[in-house]
C-alpha positions in Angstrom: 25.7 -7.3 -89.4 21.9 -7.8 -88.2 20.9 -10.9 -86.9 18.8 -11.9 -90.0 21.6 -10.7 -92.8 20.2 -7.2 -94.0 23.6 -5.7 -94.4 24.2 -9.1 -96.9 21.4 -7.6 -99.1 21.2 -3.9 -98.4 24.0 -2.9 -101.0 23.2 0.6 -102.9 22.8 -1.6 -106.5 20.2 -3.8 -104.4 18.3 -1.8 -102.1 15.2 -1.3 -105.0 14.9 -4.8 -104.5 15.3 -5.2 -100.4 11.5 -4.0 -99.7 10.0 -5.9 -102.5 12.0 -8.6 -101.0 10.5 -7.8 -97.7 6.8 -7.6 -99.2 7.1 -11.2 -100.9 8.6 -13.2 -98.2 7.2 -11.8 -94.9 4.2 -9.4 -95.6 2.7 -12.0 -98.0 2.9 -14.8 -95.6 2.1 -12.6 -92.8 -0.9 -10.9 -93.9 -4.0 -13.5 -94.6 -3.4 -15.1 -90.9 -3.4 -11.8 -89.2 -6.9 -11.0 -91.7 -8.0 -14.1 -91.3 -12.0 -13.5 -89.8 -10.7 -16.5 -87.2 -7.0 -14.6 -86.5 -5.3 -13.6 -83.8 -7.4 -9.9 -84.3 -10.8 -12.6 -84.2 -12.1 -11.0 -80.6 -11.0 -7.3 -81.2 -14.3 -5.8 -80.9 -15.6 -1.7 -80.7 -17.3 0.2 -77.3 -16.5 -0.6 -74.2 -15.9 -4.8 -74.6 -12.5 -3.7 -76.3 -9.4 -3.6 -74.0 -6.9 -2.5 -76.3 -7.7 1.2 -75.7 -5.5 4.3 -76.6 -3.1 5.7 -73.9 -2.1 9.0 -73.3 -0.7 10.0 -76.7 3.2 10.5 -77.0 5.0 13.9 -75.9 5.4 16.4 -78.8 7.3 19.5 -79.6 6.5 21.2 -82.6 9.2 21.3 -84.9 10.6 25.5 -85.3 8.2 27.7 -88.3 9.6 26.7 -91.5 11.8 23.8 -90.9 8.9 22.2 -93.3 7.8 24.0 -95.6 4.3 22.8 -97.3 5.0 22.0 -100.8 1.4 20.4 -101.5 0.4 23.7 -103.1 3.3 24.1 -105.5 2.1 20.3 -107.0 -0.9 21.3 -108.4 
């Protein structure tokens, strides 16, 4: 068991409702303070005043030919 009591709602009848769950009582608190124009995101600016810039991006090894096939075309 988590600390905050997933395992007490993540049950295979329930788990429909665990991100909906999720959505209404963190996202929807969360989201108009961390939008808000005077939020913690307030100062984040473009050019060269920003200083949250990108690092060097993460290592990556191409997954072997076929292991995903791409089904976009067989949806149409």
């Amino acid at each position: 068991m988590s600390d905050w009591g997933e395992d007490d709602i993540d049950t295979p009848d329930r788990r429909p409702t665990v991100a909906s769950a999720w959505w209404r009582d963190h996202a929807d608190h969360q989201m108009p303070a961390l939008l808000d124009p005077d939020g913690p995101f307030a100062l984040a600016t473009e050019g060269n005043e920003n200083t949250c810039t990108h690092g060097e991006p993460l290592p990556y090894v191409a997954p072997p030919g076929g292991m995903f096939p791409d089904v976009r075309e067989d949806q149409r």
